[in-house]
C-alpha distance (Angstrom), angle and dihedral (degrees) to the residues before:
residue distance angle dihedral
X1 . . .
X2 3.77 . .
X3 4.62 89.9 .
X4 3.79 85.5 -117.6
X5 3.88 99.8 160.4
X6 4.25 93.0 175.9
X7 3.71 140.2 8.4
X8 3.45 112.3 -159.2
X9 4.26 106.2 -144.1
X10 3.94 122.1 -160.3
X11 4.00 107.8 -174.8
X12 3.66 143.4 139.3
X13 4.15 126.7 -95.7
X14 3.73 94.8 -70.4
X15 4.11 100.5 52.4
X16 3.59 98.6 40.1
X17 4.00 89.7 44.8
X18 3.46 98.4 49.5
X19 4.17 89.2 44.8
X20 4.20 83.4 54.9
X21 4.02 91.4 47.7
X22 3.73 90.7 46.2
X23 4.08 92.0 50.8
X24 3.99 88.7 -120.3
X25 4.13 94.7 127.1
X26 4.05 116.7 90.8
X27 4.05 96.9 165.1
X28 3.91 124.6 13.2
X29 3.73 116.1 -154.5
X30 3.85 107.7 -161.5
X31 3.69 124.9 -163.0
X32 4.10 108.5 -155.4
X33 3.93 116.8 -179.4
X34 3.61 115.1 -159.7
X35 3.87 95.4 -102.8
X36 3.72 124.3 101.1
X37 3.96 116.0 -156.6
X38 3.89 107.6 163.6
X39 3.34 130.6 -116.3
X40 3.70 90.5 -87.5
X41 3.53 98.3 63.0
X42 3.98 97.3 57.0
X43 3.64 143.8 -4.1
X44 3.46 111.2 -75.5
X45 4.34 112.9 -133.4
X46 3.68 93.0 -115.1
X47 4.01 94.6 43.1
X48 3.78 95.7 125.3
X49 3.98 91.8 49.4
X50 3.68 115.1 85.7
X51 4.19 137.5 -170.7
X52 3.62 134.7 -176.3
X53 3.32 98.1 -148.2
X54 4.11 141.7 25.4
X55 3.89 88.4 -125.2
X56 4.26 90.2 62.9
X57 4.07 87.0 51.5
X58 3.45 110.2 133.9
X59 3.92 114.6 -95.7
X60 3.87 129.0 -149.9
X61 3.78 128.8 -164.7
X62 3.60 126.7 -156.8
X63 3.29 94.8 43.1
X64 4.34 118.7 -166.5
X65 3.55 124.5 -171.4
X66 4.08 112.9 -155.4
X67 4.23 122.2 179.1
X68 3.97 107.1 -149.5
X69 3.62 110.6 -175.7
X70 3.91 97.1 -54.0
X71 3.45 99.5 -34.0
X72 4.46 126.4 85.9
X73 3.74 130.2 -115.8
X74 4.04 105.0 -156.8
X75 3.51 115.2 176.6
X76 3.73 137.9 178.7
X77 3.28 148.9 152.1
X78 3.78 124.3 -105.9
X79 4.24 112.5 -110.0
């Protein structure tokens, strides 16, 4: 009603999982830093979101790669 077209969301594990379960997510933009913690140190972005198996992983097309500074800009678009 309003001509929004996108709305761009920036949330912790919970919101953006329950946006993926609920089919809601077009194009993911993930920000990686070059620092590896483990799952037990932190909640992991996708920590509400849940598979059985590798093969029913999530897949993205269009995949970019983008260096800023020493972090990663990964985007893709949801399948």
């Amino acid at each position: 009603d309003n001509g929004l077209r996108s709305v761009f969301v920036e949330g912790g594990g919970q919101l953006i999982s329950s946006l993926i379960a609920k089919d809601l997510v077009d194009r993911l933009y993930l920000f990686q830093a070059p620092l590896v913690v483990g799952a037990m140190s932190g909640i992991s972005w996708t920590q509400g979101f849940r598979i059985k198996a590798l093969s029913d992983g999530l897949q993205l097309s269009s995949v970019r790669f983008e260096t800023l500074g020493k972090d990663w800009l990964i985007t893709g678009r949801m399948k």
